[in-house]
C-alpha positions in Angstrom: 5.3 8.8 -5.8 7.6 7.9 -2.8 8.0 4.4 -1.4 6.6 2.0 1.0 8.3 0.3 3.8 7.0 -3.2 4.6 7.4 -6.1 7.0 8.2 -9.7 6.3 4.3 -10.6 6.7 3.3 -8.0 3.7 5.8 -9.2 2.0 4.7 -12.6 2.4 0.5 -11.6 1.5 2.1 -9.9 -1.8 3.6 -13.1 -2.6 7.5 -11.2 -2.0 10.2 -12.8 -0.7 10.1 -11.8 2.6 13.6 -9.5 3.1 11.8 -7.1 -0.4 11.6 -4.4 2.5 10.8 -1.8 0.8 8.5 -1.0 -2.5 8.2 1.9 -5.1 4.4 3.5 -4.4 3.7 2.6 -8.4 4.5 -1.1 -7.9 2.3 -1.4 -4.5 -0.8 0.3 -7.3 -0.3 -1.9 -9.6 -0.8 -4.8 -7.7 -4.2 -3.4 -6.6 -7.4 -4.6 -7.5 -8.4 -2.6 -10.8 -12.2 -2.3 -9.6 -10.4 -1.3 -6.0 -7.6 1.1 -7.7 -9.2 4.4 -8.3 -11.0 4.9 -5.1 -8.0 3.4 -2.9 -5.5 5.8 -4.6 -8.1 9.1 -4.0 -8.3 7.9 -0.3 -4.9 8.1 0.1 -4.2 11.6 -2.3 -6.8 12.7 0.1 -5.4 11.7 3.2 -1.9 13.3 2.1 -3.3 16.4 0.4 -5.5 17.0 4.3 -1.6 17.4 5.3 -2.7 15.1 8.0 -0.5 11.9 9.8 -1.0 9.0 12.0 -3.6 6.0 11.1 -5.2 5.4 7.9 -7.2 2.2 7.6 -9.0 0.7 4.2 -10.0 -2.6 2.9 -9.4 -3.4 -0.6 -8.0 -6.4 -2.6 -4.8 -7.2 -4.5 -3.4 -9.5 -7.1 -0.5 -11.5 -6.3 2.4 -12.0 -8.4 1.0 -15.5 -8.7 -2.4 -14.7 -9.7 -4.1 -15.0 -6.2 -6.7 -12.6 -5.1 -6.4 -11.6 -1.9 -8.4 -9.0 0.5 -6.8 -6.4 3.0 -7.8 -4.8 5.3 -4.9 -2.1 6.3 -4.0 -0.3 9.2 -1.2 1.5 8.1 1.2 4.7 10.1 1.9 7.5 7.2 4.9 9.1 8.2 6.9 12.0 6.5 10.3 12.4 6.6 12.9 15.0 6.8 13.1 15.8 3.5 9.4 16.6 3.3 
């Protein structure tokens, strides 16, 4: 659950239009990879569950809304907020 915040160039990789700044977490898993999905989605449960925060890094591949495989590599800040 929870959101994603992105930039203009994630935007544009996804195939978004580039001021979509921010995404539901269940859209950003559905445009996963299917063979990619399950163990992308532990390493991040397992990364939030460790209670820990700063730099997570993976590669893994997405569809784009236009059909297009693409592969990532992500370097990406998890954050929490006050409410959490």
């Amino acid at each position: 659950s929870g959101r994603m915040e992105i930039d203009a160039r994630m935007a544009e990789i996804y195939g978004h239009p580039p001021d979509r700044r921010a995404w539901p977490y269940e859209a950003w898993v559905q445009a996963l990879h299917p063979e990619d999905r399950d163990a992308l989605t532990a390493a991040i449960d397992a990364w939030h569950g460790s209670g820990r925060r700063g730099e997570f890094t993976a590669r893994f591949r997405i569809h784009r809304r236009d059909g297009a495989v693409r592969h990532l590599r992500v370097y990406a800040v998890t954050m929490a907020d006050a409410d959490t």
